[in-house]
N, C-alpha and C positions, 0 to 999 in steps of 0.2 A: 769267165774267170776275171778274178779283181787286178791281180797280180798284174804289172807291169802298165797298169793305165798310169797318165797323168793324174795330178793333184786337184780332187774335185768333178775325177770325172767318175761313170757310174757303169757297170756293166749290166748288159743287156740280156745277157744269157741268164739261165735259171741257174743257180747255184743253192745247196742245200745251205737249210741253216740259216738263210740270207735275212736281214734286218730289212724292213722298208723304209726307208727315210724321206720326212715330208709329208704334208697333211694328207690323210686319207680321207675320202666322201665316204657315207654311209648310204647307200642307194634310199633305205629305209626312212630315211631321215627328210622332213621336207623341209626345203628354204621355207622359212620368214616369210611371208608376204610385204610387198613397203607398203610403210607407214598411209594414208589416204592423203593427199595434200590439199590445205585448209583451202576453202573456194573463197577465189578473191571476191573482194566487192565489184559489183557493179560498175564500170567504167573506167576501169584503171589503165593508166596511159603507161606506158616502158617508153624508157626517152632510148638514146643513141648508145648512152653509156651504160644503157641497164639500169638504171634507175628507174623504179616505177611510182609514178604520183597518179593519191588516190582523192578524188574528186572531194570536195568539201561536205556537199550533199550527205554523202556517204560516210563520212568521218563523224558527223554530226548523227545522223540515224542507226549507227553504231552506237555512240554516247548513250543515244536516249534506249535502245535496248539495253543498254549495259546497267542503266538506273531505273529500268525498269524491273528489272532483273535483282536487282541487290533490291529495291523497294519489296518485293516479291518474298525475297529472302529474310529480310530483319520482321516483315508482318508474321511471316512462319514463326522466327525466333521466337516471338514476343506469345502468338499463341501455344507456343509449344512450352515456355515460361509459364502461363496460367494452368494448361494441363496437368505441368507433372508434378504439383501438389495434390493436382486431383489425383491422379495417377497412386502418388503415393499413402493417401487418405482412404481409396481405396484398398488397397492392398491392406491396410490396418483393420478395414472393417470388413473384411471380405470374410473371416470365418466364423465373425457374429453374425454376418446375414446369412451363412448358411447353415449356421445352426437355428437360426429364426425359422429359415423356411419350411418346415414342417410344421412349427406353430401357425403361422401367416396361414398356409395352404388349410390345415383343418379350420381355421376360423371360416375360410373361403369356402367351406364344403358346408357351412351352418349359416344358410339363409336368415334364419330367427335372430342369430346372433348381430349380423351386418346391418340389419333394420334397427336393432337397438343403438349401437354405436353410432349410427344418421340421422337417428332422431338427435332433438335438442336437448337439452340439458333443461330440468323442470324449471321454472323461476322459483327464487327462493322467497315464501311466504313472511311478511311482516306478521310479527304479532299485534294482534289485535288491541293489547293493552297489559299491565305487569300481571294478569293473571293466564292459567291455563283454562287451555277449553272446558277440564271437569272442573276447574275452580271457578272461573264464571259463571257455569251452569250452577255449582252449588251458593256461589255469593246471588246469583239472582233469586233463588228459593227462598235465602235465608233473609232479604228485602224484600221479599212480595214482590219481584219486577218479572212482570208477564208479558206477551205481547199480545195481541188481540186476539190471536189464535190457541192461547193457552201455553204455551210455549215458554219457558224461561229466555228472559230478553238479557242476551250475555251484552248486548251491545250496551245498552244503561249501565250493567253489573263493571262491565272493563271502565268505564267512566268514571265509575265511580270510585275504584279502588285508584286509579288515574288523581285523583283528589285527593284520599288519601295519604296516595304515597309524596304528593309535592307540600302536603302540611307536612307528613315526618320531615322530609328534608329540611324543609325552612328550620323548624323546631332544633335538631340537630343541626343546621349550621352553626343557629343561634345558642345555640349548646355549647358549644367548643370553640367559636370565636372566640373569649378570652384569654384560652389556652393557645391559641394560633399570637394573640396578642401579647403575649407576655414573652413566647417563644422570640418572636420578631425580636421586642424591646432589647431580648437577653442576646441573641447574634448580631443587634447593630450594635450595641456596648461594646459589646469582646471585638467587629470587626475597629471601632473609635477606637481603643485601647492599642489595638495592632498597629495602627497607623500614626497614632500617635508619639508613638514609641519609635516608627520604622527613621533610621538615619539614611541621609542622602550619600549621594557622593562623596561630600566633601564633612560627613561625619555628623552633620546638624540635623533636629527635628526640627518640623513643621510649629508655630504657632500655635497651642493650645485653642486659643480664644477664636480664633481664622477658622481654624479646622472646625469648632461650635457652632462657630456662626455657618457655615457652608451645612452641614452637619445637621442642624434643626431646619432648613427647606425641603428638606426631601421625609418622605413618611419612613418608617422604622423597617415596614415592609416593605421598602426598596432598599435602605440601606442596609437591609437584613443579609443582601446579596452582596459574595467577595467583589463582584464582577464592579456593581454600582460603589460598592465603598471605595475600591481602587480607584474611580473616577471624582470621586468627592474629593480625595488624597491629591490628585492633582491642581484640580481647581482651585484648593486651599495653598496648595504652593506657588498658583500662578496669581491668585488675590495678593497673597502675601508681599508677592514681586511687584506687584504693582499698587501696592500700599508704601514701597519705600520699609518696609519691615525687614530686621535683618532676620535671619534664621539662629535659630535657640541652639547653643552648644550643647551636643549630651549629658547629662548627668556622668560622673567617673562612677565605676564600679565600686561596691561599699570594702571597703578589707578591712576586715575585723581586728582590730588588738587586744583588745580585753573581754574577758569574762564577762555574759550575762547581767546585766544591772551595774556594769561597771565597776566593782570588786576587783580587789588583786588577784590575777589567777595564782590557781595552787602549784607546787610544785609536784610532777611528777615523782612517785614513789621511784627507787634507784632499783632495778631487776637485775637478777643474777646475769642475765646478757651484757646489762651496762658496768657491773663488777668486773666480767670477765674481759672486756672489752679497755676499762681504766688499767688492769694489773699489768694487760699486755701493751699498754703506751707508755706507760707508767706516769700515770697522774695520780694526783692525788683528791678524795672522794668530794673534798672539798674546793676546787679548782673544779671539775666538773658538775659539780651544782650551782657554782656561780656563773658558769658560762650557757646553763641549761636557762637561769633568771632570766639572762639578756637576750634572749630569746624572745624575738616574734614573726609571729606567722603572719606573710605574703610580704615581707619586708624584707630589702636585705640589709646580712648578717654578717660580722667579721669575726672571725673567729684570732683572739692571741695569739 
């Protein structure tokens, strides 16, 4: 019974009901085993104090496992870096090759088929000459050209259309060279014309007569080219510069004042717009026809 012990003490007896206090073992239950403890290196001294010092030898043959070890490790990294693009390139192609492999496998089951695809590819035959095999045969007939054997001789017959075809050619160059030339003449003008005209930086053209002179050593069929006239443009500017020539002020824009042939212009008829327009300013028809007079275009204008 609890009743009447000291503070902290426990009774021994069995009492119903009773609480157990304090850690209980579970028979069931197995300790832990400890931990294995790390094996020293080789030759390790324990001095007086417990201190234990580990030989140099040792400390250094640890290093070199330790970096041999991480060397071990970063060569895996790096190969394992290469694979898993492979890794993942497969997986992309993994259900096109198997839906391949039933095509693959029946080609693999057609011996005739795998002979054809190991063979080589035919070479590809030159022609013989601008005609076909039935046109050689029939151009040799139609020249009497036989061979000894009776044979239409296609080989003289391709020769000879060969001859042929290189007079048309000439013939037709010769043909349309002056159309090639005239062509040339007319885009190295237009490219002159553009350049002549193009303002620099500082708002001036080029030298007419610099730009001529640069301009007539070169053939028409090169300076037919934007590429070659740009370069003529420059030369002409850098002659120019070193002629002591100053560079040409642009022409100003023309702005027109008068009338065609220089006549008075007419005066605009007055429209019911400009009626309606005078009654609510209130002018008078005469007052706004004289201000219409003094009037001109791209000038300015002050209006009373």
């Amino acid at each position: 019974m609890s009743e009447g012990l000291p503070a902290g003490a426990v009774s021994l007896e069995s009492e119903e009901n009773a609480t157990l206090v304090g850690a209980i073992t579970d028979p069931t239950v197995t300790a832990a085993e400890p931990a294995a403890e790390e094996q020293e290196p080789e030759g390790v001294v324990t001095t007086a104090t417990g201190v234990k010092m580990v030989p140099l030898a040792a400390v250094q043959a640890e290093r070199g496992r330790r970096k041999e070890a991480e060397g071990k490790f970063t060569a895996a990294e790096t190969e394992l870096a290469t694979i898993r693009p492979k890794a993942q390139r497969y997986d992309e192609v993994e259900p096109q090759i198997r839906a391949a492999m039933p095509i693959i496998q029946g080609i693999q089951r057609r011996p005739d088929l795998v002979a054809q695809l190991n063979q080589p590819a035919p070479a590809v035959k030159e022609p013989a000459g601008p005609l076909s095999d039935q046109e050689a045969i029939d151009h040799a007939k139609a020249l009497d050209l036989y061979t000894p054997t009776g044979e239409p001789d296609v080989a003289r017959a391709q020769n000879v259309a060969k001859m042929y075809a290189g007079i048309a050619q000439r013939q037709t160059q010769q043909a349309i060279a002056p159309f090639q030339q005239n062509e040339a003449q007319r885009q190295s003008a237009t490219n002159y014309q553009h350049f002549a005209q193009m303002k620099d930086a500082t708002g001036n053209v080029v030298d007419p007569k610099v730009l001529a002179n640069v301009w007539a050593n070169v053939p028409a069929e090169q300076s037919a080219n934007p590429a070659v006239a740009n370069v003529l443009y420059l030369m002409a500017l850098g002659q120019q510069q070193a002629l002591g020539k100053s560079p040409r002020a642009a022409l100003p824009a023309v702005i027109p004042t008068e009338s065609v042939g220089g006549g008075k212009t007419s005066s605009p008829a007055i429209t019911t717009v400009d009626q309606s327009m005078m009654r609510a300013a209130g002018i008078a028809e005469k007052d706004y026809t004289a201000t219409s007079a003094r009037f001109k275009p791209g000038q300015s204008n002050f209006l009373e």
